[in-house]
C-alpha positions as CSV (number, residue, x, y, z in Angstrom):
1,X,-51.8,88.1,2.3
2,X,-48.0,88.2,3.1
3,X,-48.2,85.0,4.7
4,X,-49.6,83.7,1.3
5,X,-47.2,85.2,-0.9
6,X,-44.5,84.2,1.1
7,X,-46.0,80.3,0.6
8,X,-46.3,80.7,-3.1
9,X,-42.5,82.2,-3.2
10,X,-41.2,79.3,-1.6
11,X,-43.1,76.8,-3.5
12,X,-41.9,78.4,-6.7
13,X,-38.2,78.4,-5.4
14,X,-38.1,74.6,-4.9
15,X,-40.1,73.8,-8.1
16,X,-37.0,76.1,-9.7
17,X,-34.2,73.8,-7.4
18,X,-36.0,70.7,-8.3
19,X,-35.7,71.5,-12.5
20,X,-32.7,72.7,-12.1
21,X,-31.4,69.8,-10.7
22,X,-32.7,67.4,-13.6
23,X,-32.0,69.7,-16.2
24,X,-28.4,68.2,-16.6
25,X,-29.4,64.5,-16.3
26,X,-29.5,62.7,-19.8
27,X,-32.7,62.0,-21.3
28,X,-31.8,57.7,-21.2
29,X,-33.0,58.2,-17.5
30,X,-29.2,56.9,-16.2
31,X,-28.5,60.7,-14.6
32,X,-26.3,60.5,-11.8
33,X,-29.2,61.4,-9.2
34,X,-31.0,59.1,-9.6
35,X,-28.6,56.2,-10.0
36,X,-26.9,57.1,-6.7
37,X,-30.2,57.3,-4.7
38,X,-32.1,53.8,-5.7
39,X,-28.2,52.3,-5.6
40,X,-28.5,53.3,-2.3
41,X,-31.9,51.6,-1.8
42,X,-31.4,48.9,-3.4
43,X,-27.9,48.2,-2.0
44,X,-29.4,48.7,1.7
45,X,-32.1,46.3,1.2
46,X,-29.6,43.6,-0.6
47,X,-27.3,44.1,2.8
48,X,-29.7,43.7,5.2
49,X,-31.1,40.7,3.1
50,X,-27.6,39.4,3.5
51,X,-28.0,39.6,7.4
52,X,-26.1,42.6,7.4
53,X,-26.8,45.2,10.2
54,X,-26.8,49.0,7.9
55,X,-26.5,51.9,9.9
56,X,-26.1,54.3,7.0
57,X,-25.3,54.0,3.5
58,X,-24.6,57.0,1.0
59,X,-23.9,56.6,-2.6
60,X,-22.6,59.1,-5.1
61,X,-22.4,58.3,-9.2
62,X,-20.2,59.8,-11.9
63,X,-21.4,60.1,-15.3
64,X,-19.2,57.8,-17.9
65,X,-20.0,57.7,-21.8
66,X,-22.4,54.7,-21.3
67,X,-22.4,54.2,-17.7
68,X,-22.5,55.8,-14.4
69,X,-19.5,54.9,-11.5
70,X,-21.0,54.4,-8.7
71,X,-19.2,54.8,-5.3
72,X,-21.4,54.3,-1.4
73,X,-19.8,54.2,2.0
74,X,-21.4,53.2,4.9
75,X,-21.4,51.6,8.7
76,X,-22.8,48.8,10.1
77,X,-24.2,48.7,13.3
78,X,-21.1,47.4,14.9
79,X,-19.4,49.9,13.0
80,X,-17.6,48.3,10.5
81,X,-17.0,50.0,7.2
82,X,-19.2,48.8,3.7
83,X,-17.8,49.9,0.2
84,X,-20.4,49.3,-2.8
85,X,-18.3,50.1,-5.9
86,X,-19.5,49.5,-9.6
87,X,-20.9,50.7,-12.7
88,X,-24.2,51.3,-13.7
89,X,-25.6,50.6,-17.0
90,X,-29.3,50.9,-17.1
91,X,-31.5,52.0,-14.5
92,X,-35.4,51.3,-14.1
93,X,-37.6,53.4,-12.3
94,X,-36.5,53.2,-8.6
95,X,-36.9,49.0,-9.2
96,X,-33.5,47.8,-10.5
97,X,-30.1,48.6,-11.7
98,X,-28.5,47.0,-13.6
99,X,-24.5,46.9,-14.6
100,X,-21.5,45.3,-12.2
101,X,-21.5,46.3,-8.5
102,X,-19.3,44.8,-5.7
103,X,-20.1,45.1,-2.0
104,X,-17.3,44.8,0.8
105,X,-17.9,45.0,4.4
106,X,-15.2,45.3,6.6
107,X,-12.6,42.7,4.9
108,X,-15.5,40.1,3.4
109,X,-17.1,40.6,-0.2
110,X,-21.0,40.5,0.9
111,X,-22.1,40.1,-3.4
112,X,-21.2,40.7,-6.5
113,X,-23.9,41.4,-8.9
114,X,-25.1,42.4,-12.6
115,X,-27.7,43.8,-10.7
116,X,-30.0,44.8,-7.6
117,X,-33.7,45.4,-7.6
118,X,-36.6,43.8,-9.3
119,X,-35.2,44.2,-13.2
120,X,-37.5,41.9,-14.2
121,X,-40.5,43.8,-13.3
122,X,-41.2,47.5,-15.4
123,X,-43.5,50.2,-15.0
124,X,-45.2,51.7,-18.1
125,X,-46.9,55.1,-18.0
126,X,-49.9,55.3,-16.5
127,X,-49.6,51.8,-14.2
């Protein structure tokens, strides 16, 4: 029974963590969380489509009035440093975003984009 209890406690703790997390994002679906995680994604996936060897990528996003900055450092295999640097002005599902992002590694601009992901493909409820 304790063992149970102690299950349900936990479960309930990171349903709390997991609201509490999204309770500040805005209700247009550009919260900062979720642009820094599929900018990350989607970032990764356009580097190593660029023949670009991605050790690790991390993104962070600051919320603007109509926009979200976004800011991801990383490494390439051969350790050379990657800067992705933009802002975001839409963002669908975990597919796309869409806005201006610039991606450096080491000295040489890798793209510059209005957007990464599939943007032309959108999810409706239930699908």
């Amino acid at each position: 029974m304790g063992k149970a209890r102690r299950t349900w406690a936990v479960a309930a703790l990171l349903t709390a963590a997991a609201a509490a997390a999204t309770a500040c994002e805005p209700a247009d679906g550009l919260g900062t969380s979720a642009v820094s995680v599929t900018t990350d994604q989607l970032a990764t996936r356009a580097l190593k489509q660029k023949g670009v060897d991605v050790q690790w990528l991390s993104c962070s996003a600051r919320s603007k009035t109509h926009s979200a900055s976004v800011d991801c450092v990383g490494r390439t295999d051969d350790n050379r440093k990657i800067s992705v640097k933009g802002d975001v002005t839409e963002q669908l599902d975990d597919l796309c975003v869409r806005g201006r992002l610039t991606a450096t590694v080491g000295t040489k601009q890798v793209f510059s984009v209005q957007g990464l992901g599939n943007c032309d493909r959108r999810h409706t409820a239930g699908s």
